[in-house]
C-alpha positions in Angstrom: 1.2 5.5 -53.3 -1.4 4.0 -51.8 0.5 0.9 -50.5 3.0 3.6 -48.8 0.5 4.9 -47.1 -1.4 1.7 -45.1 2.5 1.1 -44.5 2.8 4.5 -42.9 -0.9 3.8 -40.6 0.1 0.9 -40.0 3.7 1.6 -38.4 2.2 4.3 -36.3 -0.7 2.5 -35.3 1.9 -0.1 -33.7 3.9 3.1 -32.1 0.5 3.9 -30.8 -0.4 0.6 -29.3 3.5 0.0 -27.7 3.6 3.5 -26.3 0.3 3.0 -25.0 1.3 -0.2 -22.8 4.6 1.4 -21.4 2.3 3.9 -19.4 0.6 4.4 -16.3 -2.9 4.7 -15.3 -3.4 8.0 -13.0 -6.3 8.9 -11.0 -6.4 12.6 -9.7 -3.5 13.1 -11.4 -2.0 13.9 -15.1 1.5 13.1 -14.3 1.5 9.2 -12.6 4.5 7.9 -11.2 6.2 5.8 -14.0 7.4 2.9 -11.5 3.4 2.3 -10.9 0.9 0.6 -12.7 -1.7 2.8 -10.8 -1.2 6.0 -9.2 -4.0 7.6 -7.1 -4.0 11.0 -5.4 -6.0 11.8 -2.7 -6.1 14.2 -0.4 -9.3 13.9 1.3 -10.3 9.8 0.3 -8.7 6.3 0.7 -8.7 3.2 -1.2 -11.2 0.6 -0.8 -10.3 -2.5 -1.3 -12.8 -6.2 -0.9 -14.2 -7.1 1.8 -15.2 -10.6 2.6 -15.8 -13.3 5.8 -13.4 -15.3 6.7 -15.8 -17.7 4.9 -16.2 -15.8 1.5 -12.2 -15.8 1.5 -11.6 -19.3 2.2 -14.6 -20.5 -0.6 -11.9 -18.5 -3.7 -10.3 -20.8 -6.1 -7.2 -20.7 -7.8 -6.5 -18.2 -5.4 -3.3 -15.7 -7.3 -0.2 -14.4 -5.0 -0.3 -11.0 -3.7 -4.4 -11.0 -3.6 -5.4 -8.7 -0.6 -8.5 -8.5 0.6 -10.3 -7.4 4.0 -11.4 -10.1 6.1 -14.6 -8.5 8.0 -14.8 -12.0 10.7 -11.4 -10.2 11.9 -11.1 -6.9 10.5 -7.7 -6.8 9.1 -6.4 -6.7 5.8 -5.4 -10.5 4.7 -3.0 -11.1 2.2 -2.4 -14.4 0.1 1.5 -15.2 0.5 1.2 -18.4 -2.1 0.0 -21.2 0.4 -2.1 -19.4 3.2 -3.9 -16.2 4.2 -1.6 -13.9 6.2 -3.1 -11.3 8.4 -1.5 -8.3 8.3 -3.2 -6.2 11.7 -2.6 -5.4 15.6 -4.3 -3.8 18.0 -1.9 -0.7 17.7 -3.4 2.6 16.3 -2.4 3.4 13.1 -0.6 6.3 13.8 1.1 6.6 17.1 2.0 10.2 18.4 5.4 10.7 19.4 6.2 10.4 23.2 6.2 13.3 25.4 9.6 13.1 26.8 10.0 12.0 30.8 10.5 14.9 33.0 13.3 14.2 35.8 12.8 16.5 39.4 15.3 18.2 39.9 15.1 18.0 43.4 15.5 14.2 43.2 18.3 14.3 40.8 21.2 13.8 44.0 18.6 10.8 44.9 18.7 9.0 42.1 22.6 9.4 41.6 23.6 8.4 45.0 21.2 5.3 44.1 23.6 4.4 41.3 26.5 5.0 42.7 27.7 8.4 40.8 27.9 10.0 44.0 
């Protein structure tokens, strides 16, 4: 009887372990997104991520692909593509409003068509 039941602890303590590294980790949240190996929800906060000099990043060894970091001699986020550091910034804002679209005068409408030729 006893022999039955290590087999039975056993077996689900395997379940347990599999079922265990088929999930996701979720912060803020207690449903995370089963494509993701981390899911964060914020409304209100970001991610931060490292931040290093240009020197700092350049010192790493054995240096993995993907590795993203924030390069504080530039500030912009640098990404490891394998064989060099790719920086991944522009001078742009991050978030552009739309543009306000151009008004024509209509009083210089018959202008502007006799210019091209319309008229």
């Amino acid at each position: 009887m006893m022999k039955y039941l290590y087999l039975y602890i056993i077996t689900i303590f395997l379940f347990k372990i599999q079922n265990v590294q088929a999930q996701s980790v979720g912060i803020n949240t207690t449903e995370p997104d089963a494509s993701a190996i981390l899911d964060i929800v914020s409304n209100n906060k970001g991610v931060l991520i490292p931040r290093l000099t240009a020197v700092e990043r350049d010192s790493l060894d054995n240096i993995p692909l993907g590795l993203t970091i924030y390069c504080t001699t530039s500030n912009c986020l640098n990404v490891y593509n394998g064989s060099k550091w790719k920086q991944l910034c522009s001078d742009a804002p991050a978030a552009m409003p739309p543009a306000a679209p151009r008004k024509i005068a209509i009083s210089l409408l018959p202008q502007m068509l006799r210019k091209t030729k319309f008229l």
